[in-house]
C-alpha positions in Angstrom: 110.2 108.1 81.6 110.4 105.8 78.4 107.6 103.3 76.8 108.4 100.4 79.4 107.4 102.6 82.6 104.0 103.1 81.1 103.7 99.3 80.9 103.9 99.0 84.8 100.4 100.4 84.7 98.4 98.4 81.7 96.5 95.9 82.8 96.2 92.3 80.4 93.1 94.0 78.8 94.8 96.8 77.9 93.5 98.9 80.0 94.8 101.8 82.2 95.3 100.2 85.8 93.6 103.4 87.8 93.5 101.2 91.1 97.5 100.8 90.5 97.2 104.5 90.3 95.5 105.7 92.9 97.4 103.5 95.4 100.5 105.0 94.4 98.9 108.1 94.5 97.7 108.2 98.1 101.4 107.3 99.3 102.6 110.6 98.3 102.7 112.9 100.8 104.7 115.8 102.6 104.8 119.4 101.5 102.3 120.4 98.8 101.2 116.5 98.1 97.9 117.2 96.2 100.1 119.5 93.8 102.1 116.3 93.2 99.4 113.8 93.6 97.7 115.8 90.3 101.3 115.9 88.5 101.4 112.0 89.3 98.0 111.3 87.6 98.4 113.6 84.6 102.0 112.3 83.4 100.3 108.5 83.7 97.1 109.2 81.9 99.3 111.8 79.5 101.7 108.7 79.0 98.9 106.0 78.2 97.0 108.1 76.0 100.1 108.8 73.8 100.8 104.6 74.2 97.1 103.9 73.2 97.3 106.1 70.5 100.6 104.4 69.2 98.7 100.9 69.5 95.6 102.4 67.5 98.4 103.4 64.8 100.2 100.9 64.7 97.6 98.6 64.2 96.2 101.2 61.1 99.7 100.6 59.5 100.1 96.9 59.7 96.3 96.4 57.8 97.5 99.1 55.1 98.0 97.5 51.7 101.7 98.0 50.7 100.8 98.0 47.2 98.4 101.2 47.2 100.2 104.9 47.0 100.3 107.0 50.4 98.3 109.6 48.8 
């Protein structure tokens, strides 16, 4: 999974689309389908908390001053 599949489930606001989710969740099924319905979930929330996290620092680096020292 790269930074673009993450994408499929952002909504415009930026926003994790759980409804998305959850739909995708509930069409898993077959042999030991809550074990992968949970691995489903966690690798999309895991993946969007890492993206918002990039956005939140990404945005901290783009208002730094270029003139001031790092540390």
């Amino acid at each position: 999974m790269n930074n673009t599949y993450i994408t499929n489930y952002i909504k415009d606001d930026g926003k994790l689309d759980y409804q998305k989710l959850y739909s995708e969740m509930a069409e898993i099924t077959g042999f030991m389908k809550e074990k992968k319905q949970k691995q489903h979930y966690d690798n999309v929330v895991d993946l969007y908390n890492t993206w918002k996290k990039g956005q939140e620092l990404y945005a901290q680096g783009s208002e730094a001053d270029p003139s001031e020292t790092p540390f």
